[in-house]
C-alpha positions in Angstrom: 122.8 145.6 126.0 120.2 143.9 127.9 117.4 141.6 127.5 114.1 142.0 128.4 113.1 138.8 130.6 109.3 139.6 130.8 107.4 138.3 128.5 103.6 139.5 127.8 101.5 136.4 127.7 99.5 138.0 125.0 102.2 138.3 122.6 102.9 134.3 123.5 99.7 133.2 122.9 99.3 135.3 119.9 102.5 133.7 118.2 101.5 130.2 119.4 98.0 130.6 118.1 98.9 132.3 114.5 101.5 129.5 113.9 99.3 126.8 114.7 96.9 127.9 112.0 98.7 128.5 109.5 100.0 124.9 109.7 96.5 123.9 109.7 96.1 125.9 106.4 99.3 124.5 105.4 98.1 121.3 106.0 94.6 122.0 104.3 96.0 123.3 101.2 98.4 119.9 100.8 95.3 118.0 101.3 93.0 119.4 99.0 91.7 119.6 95.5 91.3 116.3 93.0 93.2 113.3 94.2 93.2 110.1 93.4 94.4 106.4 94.2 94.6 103.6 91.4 94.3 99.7 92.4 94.8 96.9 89.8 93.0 93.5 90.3 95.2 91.0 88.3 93.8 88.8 85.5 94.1 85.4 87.6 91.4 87.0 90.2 88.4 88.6 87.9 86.7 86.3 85.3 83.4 87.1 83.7 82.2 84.5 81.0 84.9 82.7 81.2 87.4 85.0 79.5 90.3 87.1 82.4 90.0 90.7 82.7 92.0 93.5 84.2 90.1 95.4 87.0 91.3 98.9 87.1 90.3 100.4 90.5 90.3 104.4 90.6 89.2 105.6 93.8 88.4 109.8 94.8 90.3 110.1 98.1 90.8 114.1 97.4 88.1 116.9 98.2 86.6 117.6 94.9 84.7 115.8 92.1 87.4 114.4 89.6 87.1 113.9 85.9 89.2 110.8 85.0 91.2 112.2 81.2 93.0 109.5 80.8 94.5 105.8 81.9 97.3 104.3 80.2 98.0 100.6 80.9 101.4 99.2 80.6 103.5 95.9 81.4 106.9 95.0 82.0 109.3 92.4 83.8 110.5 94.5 86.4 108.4 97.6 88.6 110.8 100.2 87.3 111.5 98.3 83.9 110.8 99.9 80.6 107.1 98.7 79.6 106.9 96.3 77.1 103.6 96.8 75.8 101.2 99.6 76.8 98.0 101.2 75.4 96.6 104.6 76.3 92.9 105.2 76.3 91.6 109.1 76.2 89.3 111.0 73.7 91.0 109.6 70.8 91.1 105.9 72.0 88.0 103.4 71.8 87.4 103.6 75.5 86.8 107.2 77.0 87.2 107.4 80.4 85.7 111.0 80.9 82.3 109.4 80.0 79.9 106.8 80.4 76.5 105.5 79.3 73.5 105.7 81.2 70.5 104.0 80.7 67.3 106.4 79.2 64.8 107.3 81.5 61.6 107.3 79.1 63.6 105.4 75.8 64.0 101.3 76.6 66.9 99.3 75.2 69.2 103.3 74.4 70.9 105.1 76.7 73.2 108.6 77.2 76.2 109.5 77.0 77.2 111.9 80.0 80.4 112.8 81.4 82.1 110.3 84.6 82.2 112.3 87.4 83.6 110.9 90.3 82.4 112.4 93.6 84.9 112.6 96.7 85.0 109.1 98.5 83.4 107.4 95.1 85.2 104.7 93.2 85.2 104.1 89.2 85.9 100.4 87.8 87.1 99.3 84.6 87.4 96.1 82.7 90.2 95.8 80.4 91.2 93.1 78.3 94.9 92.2 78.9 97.3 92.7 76.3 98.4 89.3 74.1 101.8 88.6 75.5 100.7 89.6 79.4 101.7 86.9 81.7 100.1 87.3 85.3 102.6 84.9 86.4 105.8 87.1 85.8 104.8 90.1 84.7 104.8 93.4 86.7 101.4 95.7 85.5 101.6 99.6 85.6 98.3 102.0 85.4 99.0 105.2 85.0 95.9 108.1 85.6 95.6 112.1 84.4 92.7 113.9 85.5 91.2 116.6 83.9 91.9 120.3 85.6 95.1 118.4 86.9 99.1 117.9 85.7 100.0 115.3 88.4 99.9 111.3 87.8 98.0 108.9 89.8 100.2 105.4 89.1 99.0 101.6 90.3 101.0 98.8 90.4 100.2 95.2 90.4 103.3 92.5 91.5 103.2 89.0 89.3 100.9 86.6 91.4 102.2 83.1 91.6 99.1 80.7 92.0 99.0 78.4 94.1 96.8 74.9 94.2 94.3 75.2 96.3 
């Protein structure tokens, strides 16, 4: 049995050609559809009328519009620890985050209600309240985000801040 040594430089560049795209439609197909990444700005760094908020931070880094479903905000004492407290805000909650209000075009002081569509590169901020019992000192907060079309979970963490005097 023998080998055949010559190889035809047309079936080489063929293989090398069809490989490299189909990791480059490997690589698109990993990369696209909705996506998202969640920030959290703690309570001892966003004040509006003298009362702390949460800042919840969801940014489109994926290649189509999103639809945010839902956000559930939790806290705990560790990263991993069970939550002690959390609250999940959807259609059935006070706070919708598929939708937002929009000021009239021809009716002053009323606005519509349409639905939040992020666009690709776009970011969507929130102000919560934090829960009673939240201490941005030692406690570690979670945000956890489903978007609509999708089953995968977007999750934010934000570490205890210890303030210093300035």
């Amino acid at each position: 049995m023998s080998i055949d040594t010559n190889l035809d430089p047309v079936a080489i560049y063929a293989a090398v050609l069809s490989t490299a795209l189909a990791l480059a439609q490997l690589y698109r197909w990993l990369t696209s559809g909705p996506r998202a990444s969640v920030n959290i700005i703690n309570p001892l760094e966003v004040r509006r009328h003298d009362r702390k908020f949460i800042e919840v931070v969801i940014h489109n880094i994926g290649t189509t519009p999103i639809i945010i479903r839902e956000v559930c905000v939790s806290y705990s004492d560790s990263r991993k620890g069970r939550p002690l407290k959390s609250k999940t805000f959807d259609s059935n909650a006070g706070w919708d985050p598929s939708l937002r209000s929009v000021p009239h075009p021809t009716r002053p002081n009323s606005s519509w209600v349409i639905t939040n569509v992020v666009a690709p590169g776009h970011e969507h901020h929130e102000l919560l309240h934090p829960f009673s019992g939240f201490d941005p000192r030692s406690h570690w907060l979670r945000v956890s985000v489903a978007l609509r079309n999708s089953n995968i979970r977007f999750n934010g963490y934000a570490a205890p801040v210890k303030r210093t005097a300035a």
